[in-house]
Backbone bond lengths (Angstrom), bond angles and torsions (degrees), N, CA, C in turn:
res aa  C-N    CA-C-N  psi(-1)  N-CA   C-N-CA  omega(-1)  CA-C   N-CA-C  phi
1 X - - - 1.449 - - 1.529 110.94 -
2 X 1.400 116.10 -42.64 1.862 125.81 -170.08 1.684 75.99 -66.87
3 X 1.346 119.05 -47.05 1.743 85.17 -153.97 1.275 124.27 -108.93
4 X 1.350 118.86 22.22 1.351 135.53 133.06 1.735 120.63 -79.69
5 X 1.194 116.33 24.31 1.198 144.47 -178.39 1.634 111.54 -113.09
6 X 1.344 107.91 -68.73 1.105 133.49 147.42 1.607 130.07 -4.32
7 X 1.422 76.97 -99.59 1.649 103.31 161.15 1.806 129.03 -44.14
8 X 1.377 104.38 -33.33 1.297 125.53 179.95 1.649 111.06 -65.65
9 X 1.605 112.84 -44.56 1.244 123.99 -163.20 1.839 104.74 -101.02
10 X 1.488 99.75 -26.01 1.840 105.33 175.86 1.681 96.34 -66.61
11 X 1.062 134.64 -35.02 1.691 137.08 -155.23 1.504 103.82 -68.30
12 X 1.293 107.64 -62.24 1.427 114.01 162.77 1.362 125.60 -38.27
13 X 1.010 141.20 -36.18 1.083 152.75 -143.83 1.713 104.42 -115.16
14 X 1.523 118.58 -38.40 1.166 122.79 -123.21 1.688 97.40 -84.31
15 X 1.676 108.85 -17.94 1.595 115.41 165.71 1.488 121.38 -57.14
16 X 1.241 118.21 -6.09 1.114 111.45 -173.38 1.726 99.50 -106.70
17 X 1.312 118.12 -21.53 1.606 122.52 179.33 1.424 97.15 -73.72
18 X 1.437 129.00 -60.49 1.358 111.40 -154.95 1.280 123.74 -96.29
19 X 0.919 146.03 173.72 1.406 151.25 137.50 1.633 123.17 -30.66
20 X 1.824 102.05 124.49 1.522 88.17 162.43 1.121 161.85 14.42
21 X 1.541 94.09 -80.41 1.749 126.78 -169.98 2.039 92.15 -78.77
22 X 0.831 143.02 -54.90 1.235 131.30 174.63 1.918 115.71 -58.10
23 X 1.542 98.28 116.38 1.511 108.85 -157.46 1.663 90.01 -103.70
24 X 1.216 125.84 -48.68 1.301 147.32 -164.76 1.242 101.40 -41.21
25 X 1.892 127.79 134.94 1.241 128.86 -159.72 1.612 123.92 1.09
26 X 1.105 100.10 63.80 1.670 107.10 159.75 1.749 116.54 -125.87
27 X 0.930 98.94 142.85 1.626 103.72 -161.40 1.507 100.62 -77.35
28 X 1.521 132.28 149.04 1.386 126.52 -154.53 1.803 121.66 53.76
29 X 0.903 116.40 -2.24 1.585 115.96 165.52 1.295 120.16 -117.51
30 X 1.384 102.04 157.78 1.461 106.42 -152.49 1.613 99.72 -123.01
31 X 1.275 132.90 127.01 1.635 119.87 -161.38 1.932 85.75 -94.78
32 X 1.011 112.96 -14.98 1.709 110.97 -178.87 1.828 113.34 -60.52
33 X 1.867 104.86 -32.48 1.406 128.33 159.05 1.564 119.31 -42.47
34 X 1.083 123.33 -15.37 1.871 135.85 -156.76 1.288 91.03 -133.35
35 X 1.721 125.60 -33.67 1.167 97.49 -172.22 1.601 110.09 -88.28
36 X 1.374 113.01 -38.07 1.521 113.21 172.54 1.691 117.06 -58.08
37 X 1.042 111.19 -9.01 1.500 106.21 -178.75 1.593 124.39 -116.28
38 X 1.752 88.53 -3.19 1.995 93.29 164.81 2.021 79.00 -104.78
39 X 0.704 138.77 -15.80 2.009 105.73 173.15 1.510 92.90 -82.08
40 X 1.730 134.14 -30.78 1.492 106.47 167.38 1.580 115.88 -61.78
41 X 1.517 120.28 -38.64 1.236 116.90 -176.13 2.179 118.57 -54.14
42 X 1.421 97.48 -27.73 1.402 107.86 -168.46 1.792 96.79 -82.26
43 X 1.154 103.85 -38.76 2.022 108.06 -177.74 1.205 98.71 -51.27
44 X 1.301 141.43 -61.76 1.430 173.39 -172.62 1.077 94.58 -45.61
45 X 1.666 133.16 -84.14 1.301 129.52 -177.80 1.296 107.58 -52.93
46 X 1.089 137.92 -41.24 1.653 121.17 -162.70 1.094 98.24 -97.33
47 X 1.572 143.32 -2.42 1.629 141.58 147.47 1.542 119.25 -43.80
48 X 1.709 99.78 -55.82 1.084 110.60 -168.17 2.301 113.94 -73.24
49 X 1.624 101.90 129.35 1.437 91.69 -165.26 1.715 90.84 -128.72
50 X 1.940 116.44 -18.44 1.394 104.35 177.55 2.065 99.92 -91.16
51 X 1.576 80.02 -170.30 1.605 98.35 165.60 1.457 98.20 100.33
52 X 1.798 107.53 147.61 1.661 111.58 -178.03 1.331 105.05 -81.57
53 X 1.148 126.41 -23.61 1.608 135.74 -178.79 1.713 106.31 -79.78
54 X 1.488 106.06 138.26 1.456 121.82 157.67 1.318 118.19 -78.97
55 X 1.552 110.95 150.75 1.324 101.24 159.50 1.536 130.07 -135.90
56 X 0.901 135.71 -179.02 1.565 126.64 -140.33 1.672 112.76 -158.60
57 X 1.766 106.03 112.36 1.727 93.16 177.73 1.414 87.05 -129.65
58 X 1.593 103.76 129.61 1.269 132.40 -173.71 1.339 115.64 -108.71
59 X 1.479 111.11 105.52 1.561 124.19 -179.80 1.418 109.95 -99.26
60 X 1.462 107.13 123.79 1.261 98.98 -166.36 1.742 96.11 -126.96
61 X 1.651 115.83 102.48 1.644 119.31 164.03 1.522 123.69 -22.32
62 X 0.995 121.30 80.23 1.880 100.68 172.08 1.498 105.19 -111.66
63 X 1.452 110.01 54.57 1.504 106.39 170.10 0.829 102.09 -73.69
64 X 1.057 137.97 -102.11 1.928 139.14 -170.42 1.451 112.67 -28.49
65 X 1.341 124.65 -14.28 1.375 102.94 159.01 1.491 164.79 -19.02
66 X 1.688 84.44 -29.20 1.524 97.46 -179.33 1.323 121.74 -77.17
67 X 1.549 108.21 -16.41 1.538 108.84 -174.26 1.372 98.90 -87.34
68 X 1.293 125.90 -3.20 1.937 117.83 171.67 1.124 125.77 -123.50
69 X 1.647 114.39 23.04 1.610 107.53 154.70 1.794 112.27 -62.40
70 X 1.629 73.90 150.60 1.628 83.28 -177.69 1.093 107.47 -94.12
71 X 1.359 133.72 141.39 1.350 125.54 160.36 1.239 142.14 -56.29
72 X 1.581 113.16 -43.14 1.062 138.47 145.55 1.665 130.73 -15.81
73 X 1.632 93.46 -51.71 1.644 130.95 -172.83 1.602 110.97 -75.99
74 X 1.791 103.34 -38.74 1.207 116.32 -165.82 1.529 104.82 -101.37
75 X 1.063 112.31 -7.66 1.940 118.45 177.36 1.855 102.10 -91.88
76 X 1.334 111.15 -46.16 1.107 107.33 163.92 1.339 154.36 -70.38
77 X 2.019 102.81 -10.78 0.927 123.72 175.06 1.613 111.69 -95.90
78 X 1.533 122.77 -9.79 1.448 133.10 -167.22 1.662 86.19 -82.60
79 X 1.500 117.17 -46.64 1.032 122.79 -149.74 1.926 110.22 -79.02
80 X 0.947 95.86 -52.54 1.908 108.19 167.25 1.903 92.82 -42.90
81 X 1.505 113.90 -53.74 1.537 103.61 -164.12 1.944 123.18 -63.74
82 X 1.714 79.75 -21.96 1.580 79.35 158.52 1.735 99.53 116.66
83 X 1.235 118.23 9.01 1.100 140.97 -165.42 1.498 98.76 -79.52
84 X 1.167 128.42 121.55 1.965 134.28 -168.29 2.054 94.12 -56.27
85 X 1.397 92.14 161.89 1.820 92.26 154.07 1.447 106.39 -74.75
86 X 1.002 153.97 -84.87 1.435 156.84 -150.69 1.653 101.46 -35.58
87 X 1.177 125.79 -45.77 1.567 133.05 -177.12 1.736 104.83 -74.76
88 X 1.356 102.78 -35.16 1.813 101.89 -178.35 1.502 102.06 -71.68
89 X 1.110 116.01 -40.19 1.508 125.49 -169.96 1.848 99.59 -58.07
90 X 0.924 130.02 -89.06 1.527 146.33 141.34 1.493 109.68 2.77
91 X 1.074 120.39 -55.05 1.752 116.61 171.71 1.558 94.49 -85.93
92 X 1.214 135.85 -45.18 1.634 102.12 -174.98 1.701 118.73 -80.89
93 X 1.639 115.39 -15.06 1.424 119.00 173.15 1.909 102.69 -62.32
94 X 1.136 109.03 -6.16 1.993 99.61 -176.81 1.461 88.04 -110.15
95 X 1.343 116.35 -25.02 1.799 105.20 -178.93 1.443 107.65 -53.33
96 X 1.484 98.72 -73.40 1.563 123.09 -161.74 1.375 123.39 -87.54
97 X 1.787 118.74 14.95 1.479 113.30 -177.73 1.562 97.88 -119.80
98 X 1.646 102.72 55.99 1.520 111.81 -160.46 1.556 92.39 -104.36
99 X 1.906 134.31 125.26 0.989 127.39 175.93 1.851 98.90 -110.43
100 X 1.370 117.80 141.91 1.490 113.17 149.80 1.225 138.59 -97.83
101 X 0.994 171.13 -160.31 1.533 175.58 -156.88 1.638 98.78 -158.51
102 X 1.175 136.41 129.18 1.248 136.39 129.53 1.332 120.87 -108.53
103 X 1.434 116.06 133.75 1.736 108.84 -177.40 1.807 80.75 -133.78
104 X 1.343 87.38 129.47 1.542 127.36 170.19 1.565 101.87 -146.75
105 X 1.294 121.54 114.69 1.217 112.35 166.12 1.951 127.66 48.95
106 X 1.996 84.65 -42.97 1.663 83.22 174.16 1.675 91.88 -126.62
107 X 1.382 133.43 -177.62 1.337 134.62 163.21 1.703 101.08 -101.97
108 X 0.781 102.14 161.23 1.893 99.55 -164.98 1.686 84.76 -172.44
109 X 1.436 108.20 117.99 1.506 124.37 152.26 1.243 110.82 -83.14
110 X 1.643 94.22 142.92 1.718 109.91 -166.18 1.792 99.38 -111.25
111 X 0.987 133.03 135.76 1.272 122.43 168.01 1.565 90.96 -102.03
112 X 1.577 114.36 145.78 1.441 117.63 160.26 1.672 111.16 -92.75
113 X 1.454 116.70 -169.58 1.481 123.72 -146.05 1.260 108.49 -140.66
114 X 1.470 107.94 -16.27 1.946 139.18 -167.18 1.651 108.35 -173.40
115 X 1.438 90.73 -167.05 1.306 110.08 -172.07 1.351 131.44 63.13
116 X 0.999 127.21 170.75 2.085 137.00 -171.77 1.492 72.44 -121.48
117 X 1.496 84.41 145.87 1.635 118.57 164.45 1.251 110.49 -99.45
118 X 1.840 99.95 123.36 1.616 108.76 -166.35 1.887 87.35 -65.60
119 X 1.138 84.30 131.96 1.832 102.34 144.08 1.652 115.84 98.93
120 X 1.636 100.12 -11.16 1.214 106.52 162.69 1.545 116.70 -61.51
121 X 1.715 126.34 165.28 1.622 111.00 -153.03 1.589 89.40 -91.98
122 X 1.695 120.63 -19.12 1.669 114.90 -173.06 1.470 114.93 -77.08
123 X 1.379 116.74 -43.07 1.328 127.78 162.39 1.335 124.96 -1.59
124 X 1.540 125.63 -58.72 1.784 134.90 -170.37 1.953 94.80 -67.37
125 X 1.484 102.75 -47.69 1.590 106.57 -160.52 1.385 102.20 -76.36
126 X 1.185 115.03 -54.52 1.879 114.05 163.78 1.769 122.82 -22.56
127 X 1.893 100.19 -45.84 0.981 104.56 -164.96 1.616 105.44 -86.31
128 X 1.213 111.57 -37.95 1.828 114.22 152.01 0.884 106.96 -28.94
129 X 1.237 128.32 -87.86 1.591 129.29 -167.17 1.015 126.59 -41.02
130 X 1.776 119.87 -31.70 1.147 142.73 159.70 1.630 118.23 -37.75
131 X 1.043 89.10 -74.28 1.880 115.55 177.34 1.483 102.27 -67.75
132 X 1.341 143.79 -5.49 0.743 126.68 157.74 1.628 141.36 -83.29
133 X 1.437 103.18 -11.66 1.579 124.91 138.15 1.876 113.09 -35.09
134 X 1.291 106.38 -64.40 1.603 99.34 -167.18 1.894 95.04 -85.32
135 X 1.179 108.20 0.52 1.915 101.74 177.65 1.862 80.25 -86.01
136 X 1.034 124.01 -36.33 1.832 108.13 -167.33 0.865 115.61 -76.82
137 X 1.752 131.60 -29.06 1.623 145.00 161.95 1.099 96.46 -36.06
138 X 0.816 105.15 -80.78 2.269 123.79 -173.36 1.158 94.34 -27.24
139 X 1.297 109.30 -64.70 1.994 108.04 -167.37 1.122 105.86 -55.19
140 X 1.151 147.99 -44.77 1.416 163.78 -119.19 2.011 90.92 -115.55
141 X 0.995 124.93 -63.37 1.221 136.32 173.38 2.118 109.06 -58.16
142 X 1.131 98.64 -36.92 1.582 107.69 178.62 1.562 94.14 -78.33
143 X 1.401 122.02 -38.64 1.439 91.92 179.33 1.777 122.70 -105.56
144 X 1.437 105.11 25.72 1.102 100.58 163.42 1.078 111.41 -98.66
145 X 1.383 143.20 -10.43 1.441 158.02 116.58 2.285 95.65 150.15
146 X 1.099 98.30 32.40 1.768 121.57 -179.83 1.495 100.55 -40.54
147 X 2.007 89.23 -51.92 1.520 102.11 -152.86 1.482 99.24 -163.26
148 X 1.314 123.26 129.62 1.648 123.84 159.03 1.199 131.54 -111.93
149 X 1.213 135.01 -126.15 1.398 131.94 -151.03 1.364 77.68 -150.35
150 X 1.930 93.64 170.06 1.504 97.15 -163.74 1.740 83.26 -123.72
151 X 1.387 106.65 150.91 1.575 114.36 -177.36 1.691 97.68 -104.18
152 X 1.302 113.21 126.01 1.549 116.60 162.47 1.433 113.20 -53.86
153 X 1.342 125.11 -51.20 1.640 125.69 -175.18 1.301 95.57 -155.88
154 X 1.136 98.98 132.25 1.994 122.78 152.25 1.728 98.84 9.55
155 X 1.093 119.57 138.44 1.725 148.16 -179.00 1.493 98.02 33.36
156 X 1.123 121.90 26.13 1.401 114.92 175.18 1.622 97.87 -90.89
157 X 1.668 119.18 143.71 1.437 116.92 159.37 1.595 126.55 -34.80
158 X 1.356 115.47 146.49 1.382 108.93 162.84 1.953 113.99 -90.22
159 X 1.508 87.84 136.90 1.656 109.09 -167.19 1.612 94.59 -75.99
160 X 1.523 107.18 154.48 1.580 123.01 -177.19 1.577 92.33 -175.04
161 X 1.638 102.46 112.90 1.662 96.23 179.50 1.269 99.98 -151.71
162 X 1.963 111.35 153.20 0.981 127.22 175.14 1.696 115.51 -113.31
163 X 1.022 118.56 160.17 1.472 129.38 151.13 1.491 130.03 -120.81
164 X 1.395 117.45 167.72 1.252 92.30 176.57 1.751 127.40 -83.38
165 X 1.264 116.94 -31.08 1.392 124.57 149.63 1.567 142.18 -69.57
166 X 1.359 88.36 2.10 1.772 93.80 -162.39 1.572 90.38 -139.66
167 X 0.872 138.72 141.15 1.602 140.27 163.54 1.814 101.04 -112.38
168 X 1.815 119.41 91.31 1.200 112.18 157.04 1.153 122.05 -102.12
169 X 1.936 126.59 132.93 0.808 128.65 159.41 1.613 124.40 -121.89
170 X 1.029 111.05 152.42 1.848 123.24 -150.64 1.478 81.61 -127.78
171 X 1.521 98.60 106.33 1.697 107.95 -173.96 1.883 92.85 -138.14
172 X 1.172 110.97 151.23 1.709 128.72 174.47 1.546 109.18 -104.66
């Protein structure tokens, strides 16, 4: 109940925590926006055949992710974002007061150590927030000039995008 509570009041809010390029449950964004513009990003790369520079779109799997957030990672990262103690407390009491059942012969509760519990309603936004650590690397690396974004055509912005299952980035 707290974390469909939770979850209800983080959603609202949650445009103002992340970045742009992450479309995935945020209210006013559209994840259909990321998808039409990494198949422009892919036309683009396989258009392009001059230039001394390579270029590079890096898909990076973080499905299974959810079972290895750290807690640790994710208490400390709520907290840098500016997120009160009383609210960290409350999102990690639905993280970490997670019991399992195993029945083999005996029933044996498992406590876990990490991870979001698939299917709980806080889980997706947790894991945003999550991923939004390696969306700030990127930035951080884009503005030391490491690595940028790739432009489809002349004065168009350079692209840098996330999802919530998929982390693509279109780097040169």
């Amino acid at each position: 109940m707290i974390s469909k509570v939770l979850a209800n009041r983080l959603k609202r809010c949650l445009d103002k925590c992340v970045s742009q390029e992450q479309s995935a449950f945020v209210e006013g964004r559209s994840i259909l926006d990321n998808a039409l513009i990494a198949i422009k990003v892919i036309h683009a790369l396989k258009r392009k055949t001059q230039g001394r520079r390579g270029e590079l779109a890096l898909k990076i799997d973080i499905n299974k992710a959810y079972d290895k957030v750290d807690w640790g990672f994710l208490r400390g990262f709520l907290s840098r974002m500016g997120f009160c103690g009383q609210w960290i407390d409350w999102m990690m009491m639905c993280v970490s007061s997670v019991n399992y059942a195993v029945i083999m012969q005996l029933i044996m509760c498992v406590t876990p150590g990490c991870g979001l519990r698939q299917g709980d309603p806080l889980s997706p936004y947790l894991f945003i927030l999550v991923a939004e650590g390696l969306t700030s690397l990127i930035h951080q690396a884009v503005g030391r000039d490491d690595i940028h974004g790739v432009r489809v055509c002349r004065g168009s912005p350079e692209v840098l995008m996330t999802y919530r299952h998929t982390l693509i980035s279109m780097l040169i």
